[in-house]
N, C-alpha and C positions, 0 to 999 in steps of 0.2 A: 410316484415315478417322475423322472426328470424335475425334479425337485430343486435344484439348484439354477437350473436353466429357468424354470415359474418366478422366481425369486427375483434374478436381475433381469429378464427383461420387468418386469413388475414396477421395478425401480426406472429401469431406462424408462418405460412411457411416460412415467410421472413427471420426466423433466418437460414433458409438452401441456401439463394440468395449468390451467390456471392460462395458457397463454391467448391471447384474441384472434390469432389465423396464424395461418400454418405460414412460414416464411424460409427461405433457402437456411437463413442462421440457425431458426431455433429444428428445424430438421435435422441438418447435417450431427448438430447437436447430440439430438437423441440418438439417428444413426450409429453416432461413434459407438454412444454408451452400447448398442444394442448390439452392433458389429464385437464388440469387447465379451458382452455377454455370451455369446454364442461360442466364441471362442474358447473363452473360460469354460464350455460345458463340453469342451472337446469337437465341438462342428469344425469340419474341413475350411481350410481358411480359404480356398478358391468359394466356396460354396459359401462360407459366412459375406465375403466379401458381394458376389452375386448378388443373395439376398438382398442384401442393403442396399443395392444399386436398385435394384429391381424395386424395392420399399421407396426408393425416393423420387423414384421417375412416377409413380403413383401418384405420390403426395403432391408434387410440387401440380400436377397435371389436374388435381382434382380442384372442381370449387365446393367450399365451405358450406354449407346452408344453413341458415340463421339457426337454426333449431339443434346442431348437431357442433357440437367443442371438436376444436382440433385435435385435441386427446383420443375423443372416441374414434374420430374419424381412423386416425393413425392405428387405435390397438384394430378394428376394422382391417384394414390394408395388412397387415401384421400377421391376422389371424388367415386370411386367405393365402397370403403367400407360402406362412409355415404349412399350413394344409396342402398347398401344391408340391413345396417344399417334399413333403410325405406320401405324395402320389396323388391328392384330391379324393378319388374314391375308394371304398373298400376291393381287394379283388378277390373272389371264390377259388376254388380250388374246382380242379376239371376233374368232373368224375363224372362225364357220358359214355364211357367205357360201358360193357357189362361185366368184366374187370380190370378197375382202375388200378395202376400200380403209383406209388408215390416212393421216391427214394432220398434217404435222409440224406445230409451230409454236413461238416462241419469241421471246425479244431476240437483237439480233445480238450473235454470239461466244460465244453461248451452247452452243457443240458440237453441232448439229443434222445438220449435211452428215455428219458423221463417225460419230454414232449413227444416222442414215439407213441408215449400210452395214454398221456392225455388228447392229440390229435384221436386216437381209435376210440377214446371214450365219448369225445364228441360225437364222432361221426358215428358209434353206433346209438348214442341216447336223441341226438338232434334230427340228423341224419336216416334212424335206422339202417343204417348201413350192418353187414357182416363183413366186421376186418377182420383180416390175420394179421399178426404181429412178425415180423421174420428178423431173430436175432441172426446179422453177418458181420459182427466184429469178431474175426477168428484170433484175435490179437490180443485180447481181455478178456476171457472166461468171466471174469465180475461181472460185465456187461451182457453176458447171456444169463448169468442169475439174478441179476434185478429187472433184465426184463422181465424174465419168467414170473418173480415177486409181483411184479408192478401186473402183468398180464391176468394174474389170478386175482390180483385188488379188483380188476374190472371185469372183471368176468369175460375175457379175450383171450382165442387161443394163441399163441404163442412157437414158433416154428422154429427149430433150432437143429446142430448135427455137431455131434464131435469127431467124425471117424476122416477127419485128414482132409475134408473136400477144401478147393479153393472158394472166397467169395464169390465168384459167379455163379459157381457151381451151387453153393446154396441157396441161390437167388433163381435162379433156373429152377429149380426140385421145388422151393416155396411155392413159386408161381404155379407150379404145375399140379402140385398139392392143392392149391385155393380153387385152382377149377372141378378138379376132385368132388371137392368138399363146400360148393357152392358159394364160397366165398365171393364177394365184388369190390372188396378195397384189400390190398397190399400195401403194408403198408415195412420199407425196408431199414434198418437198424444199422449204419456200415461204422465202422471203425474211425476215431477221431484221428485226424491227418495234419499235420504244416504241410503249407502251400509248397515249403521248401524241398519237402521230400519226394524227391521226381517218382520214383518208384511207387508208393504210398497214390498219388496224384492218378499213375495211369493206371492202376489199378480200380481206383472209380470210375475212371473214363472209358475205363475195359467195363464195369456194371454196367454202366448208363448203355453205354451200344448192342451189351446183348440179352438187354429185358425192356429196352425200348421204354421207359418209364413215361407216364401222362403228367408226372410232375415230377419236381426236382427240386427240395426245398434244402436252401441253408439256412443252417444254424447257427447263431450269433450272441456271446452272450454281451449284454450290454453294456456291461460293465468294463469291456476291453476299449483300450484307446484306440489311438488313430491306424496304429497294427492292422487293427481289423478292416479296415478300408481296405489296404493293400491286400488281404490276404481273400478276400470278398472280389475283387478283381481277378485276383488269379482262379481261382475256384471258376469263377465265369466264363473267363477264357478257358477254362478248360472243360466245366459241363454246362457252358453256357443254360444255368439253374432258372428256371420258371417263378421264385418267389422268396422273400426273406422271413425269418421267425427270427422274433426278439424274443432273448429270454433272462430271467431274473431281473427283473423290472419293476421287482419289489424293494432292491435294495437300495443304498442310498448313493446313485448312480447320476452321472451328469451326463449321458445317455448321447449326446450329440455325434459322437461317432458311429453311433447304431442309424442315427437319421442322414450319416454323409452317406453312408453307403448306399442307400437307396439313389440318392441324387447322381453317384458314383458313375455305377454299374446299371441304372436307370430296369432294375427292377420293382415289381410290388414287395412291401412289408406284408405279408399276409397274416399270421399271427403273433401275438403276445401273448406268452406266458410268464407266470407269479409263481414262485412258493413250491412246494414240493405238491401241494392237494391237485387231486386228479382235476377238479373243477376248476383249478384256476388258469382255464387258454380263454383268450378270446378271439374273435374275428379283427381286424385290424382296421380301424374306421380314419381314417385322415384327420377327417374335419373337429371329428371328436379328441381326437388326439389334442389339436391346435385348441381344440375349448380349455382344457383339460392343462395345458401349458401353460395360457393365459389367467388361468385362476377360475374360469368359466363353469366349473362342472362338466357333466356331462349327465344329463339327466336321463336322456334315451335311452344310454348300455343301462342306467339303473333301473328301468323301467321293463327293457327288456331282459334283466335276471329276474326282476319280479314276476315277469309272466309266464319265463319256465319252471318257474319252480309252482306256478297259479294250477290248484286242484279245483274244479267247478263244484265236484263232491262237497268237497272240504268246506268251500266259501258258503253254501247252501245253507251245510250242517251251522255254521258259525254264525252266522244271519239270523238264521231261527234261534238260538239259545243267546242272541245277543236281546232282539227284541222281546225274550221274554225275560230276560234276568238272569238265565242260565250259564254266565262265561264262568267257568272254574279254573282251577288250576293243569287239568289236562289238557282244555282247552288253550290255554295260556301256554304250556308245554308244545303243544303242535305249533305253533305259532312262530314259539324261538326255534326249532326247528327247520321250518320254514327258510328264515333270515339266516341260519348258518349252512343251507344249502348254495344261497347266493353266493357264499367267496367270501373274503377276507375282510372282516369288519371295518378293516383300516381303509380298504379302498372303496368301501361301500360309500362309504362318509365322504372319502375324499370327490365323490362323485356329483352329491349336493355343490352349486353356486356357492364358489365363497367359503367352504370349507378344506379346500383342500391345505392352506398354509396353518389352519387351526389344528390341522390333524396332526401334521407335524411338531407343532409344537407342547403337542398334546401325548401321553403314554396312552393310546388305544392299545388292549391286551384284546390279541385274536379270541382266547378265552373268558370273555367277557362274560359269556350266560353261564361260564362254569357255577360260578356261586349259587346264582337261582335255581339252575337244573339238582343243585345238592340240598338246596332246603327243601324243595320242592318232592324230590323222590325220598326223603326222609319222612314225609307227611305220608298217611294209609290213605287207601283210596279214597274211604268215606272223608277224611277230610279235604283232598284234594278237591271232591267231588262238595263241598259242602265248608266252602271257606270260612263263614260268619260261629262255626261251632268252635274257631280256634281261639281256645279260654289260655289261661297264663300256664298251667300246668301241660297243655298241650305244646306250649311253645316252647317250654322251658325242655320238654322232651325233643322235639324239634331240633332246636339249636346245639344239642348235644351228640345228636343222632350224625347231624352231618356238621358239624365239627365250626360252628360257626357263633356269635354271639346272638343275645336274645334283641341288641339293639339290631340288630341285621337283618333278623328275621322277621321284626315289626318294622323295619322301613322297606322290606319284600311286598308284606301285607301291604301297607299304605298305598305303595305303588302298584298294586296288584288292584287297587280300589282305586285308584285314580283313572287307573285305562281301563278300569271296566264301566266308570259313569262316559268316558269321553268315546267310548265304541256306542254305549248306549246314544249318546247324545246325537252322535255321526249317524245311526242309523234312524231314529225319529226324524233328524233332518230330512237325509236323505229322502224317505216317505212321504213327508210333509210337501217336499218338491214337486213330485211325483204326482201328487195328487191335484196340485197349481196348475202341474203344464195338463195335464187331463182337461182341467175347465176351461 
C-alpha cells in the first residue's frame, strides 16, 4: 500500500544522507523533493504544502546531537508529522450502546457491501459481538444478493425486504427486528450515492435522523483522486460522518487523496481494508501507517495477527512433538494453516523492516503453500505421519498423485527437514535458557 508515495519520499530523504547538519539550503532541498513527492501521490496541495512547512520549522528549530545524522533526524520529524498527518492515534468504534447501530455510506463501487461483512465478521470473531447485517440499497438488488452471499460466508444473519418499503423504513423494521432477536450491532448497507445528487443525498440524511445511528462510517476507495476530497466534504456537511474506511489498499494505489481527506474534513481513518477475504480489515493505527510509508515495517500489526490466530492447545501439542522428534507433515500442515489465516502473504512480508520495497519487486503468489498443501495431501497418512519411510517409489507415486515433479517434492522434503532440525534447535535453546535464569 502506498507504494509509490514509500518510494519517493525514500529518495527525497536521501538527498540529506551523507550531509554534516541540517542547514536552511540543504532542507529546503529535500523539502521541495518531498513536497513534489506527496503531490505525485495525489496529497492535497494546501495540505502537501502545510506539511512541509510544518517539517521545516521542525528541523531548522532542532539541535543536531553528535550521535544522531541529519538524515535520521529528518526521516524522525517526517515520520511524526505524516502520523499526525493521519490522526496520530488509532480511533475505536462506539459500541456502548446495548444496541449499537452503525450506518454505512459512500459513492457507488466504493467497496461498501463487502466491508459491511468484513466489519461484522470482525466484530463478531474479536468483538463477540451479534451483528445483523441490514441490506438497504433498494436501488441494486445485486447488492442485497452479495450481501446475503457474503453474510452466509460469515455465518451473519442478514436483513433484507423486497415488498416496496422506502430506506428508512427498512432501517426502522432492521432495528426493531435486532432488538427481537437479541442483536447489539446494526450494522446498515445503503445505496451508493454522488454527492451531486441532492435527492440521493437527503435521503441518507433522512436515514441518519430517524435511527439516530452511534456511528456513521464512510467509505472511500483509495484508489480515487482528489474527487474524493470534495465528495468526502460534502458527505460531511451533510451526515456530518463519525469516521473514514479505506478501501482496496491492496492495489497499486498512490493513496494520498485517501490521507487529504482525513486532514480535509478532520475525521478519524478508522479502518483499512484489502482484497475481497473476509479477513482482510484492519483497525487504522497512525503511527504504524507512517512506519509503514517510510519503509519501516510494522512489526506490532504482525505480531498482533500472530496472536489471533495463537491456539495455547495447538502450541502445547507442537512443543511436545517438537522436543521429542515428533514434527510430521500434519503438523507442518497446521502450521501453514496457521499463517494463511493471517491475511495476505504479500502484506505479511511487507510488514517485516525493510521488506516492503523487496516485495514489490518481488512476484509473492497469495497461493504460495498451494504446492506444499498438494504434495502434502497426496502423501497417506502413515506417511505424512512418518516422513523418513518416503523411499523413491513413494515419491515417484507422490509427484504424480498431485501433479508435480519428483525434483519438487525432494526440495519439499529437504525443507521440511531443515525446519524441523531449526524448531528442534529453538526449542533446546529455549529450555536451556530456562534453566540458566532458574540458577
Amino acid at each position: 500500500m502506498f507504494e509509490n508515495l514509500t518510494d519517493k519520499l525514500e529518495r527525497s530523504l536521501k538527498l540529506l544522507k551523507g550531509e554534516g547538519k541540517i542547514t536552511e539550503i540543504n532542507v529546503a532541498e529535500t523539502l521541495k523533493d518531498i513536497r513534489k513527492s506527496l503531490l505525485d501521490a495525489d496529497v492535497n496541495y494546501k495540505i502537501a504544502k502545510s506539511f512541509t512547512n510544518t517539517v521545516k520549522e521542525k528541523a531548522l528549530g532542532q539541535n543536531v546531537l553528535g550521535s544522531i545524522k541529519p538524515g535520521e533526524l529528518m526521516v524522525k520529524i517526517v515520520h511524526d508529522e505524516l502520523s499526525n498527518l493521519m490522526g496520530s492515534n488509532a480511533s475505536e468504534l462506539n459500541l456502548s450502546n446495548k444496541l449499537s447501530i452503525i450506518l454505512i455510506s459512500g459513492l457507488q463501487g466504493s467497496g461498501k457491501t463487502t466491508f459491511c461483512s468484513k466489519l461484522a465478521k470482525m466484530l463478531k470473531d474479536k468483538k463477540n459481538k451479534n451483528p445483523l447485517l441490514v441490506a438497504d440499497d433498494i436501488y441494486r438488488p445485486a447488492a442485497i444478493d452479495q450481501l446475503k452471499i457474503l453474510g452466509k460466508q460469515i455465518d451473519v444473519t442478514v436483513y433484507s425486504e423486497l415488498n416496496n418499503k422506502s430506506s428508512i423504513q427498512i432501517a426502522q423494521s432492521a432495528i426493531k427486528q435486532a432488538k427481537q432477536d437479541k442483536n447489539d450491532v446494526v450494522i446498515i448497507d445503503t445505496a451508493g450515492r454522488l454527492a451531486v445528487d441532492q435527492r440521493m443525498m437527503e435521503e441518507i440524511a433522512s436515514i441518519k435522523k430517524a435511527i439516530n445511528p452511534d456511528e456513521i462510517l464512510f467509505v472511500v476507495d483509495s484508489m480515487t483522486g482528489q474527487d474524493a476530497v470534495n465528495t468526502a466534504k460534502e458527505f460531511n456537511n451533510r451526515l456530518d460522518f463519525s469516521g473514514i474506511v479505506l478501501t482496496k489498499l491492496d492495489g497499486d494505489t498512490r493513496g494520498g487523496a485517501a490521507l487529504s481527506i482525513r486532514a480535509v474534513v478532520n475525521k478519524p481513518i478508522k479502518f483499512v481494508s484489502r482484497g475481497e477475504k473476509m479477513e482482510s480489515i484492519d483497525i487504522f493505527h497512525p503511527k504504524r501507517m507512517a512506519d509503514r510509508i517510510l519503509g519501516m515495517g510494522d512489526i506490532v500489526s504482525l505480531v498482533e495477527k500472530a496472536q489471533e490466530q495463537y491456539n495455547e492447545g495447538l502450541a502445547r501439542r507442537l512443543k511436545k512433538r517438537i522436543a521429542k522428534n515428533q514434527f510430521d507433515f500434519d503438523d507442518f500442515l497446521i502450521q501453514i494453516q496457521q499463517i494463511k489465516k493471517m491475511g495476505n502473504l504479500r502484506d505479511l512480508i511487507s510488514m517485516l523492516p525493510g521488506m516492503g520495497k523487496m516485495v514489490k519487486e518481488i512476484d509473492v503468489d497469495d497461493n504460495a503453500f498451494k504446492k506444499i498443501e498438494e504434495i502434502i495431501y497426496s502423501m497417506t497418512p502413515t506417511e505424512r505421519a512418518n516422513p523418513s519411510i518416503l523411499n523413491s517409489s513413494r515419491k515417484s507415486r507422490i509427484a504424480k498423485g498431485s501433479g508435480k515433479k519428483i525434483s519438487e517434492v525432494n526440495q519439499l522434503l529437504k525443507q521440511f527437514e531443515q525446519i524441523r532440525k531449526m524448531m528442534k534447535t529453538m526449542t533446546i535453546q529455549k529450555s536451556l535458557n530456562k534453566t540458566f535464569r532458574r540458577k
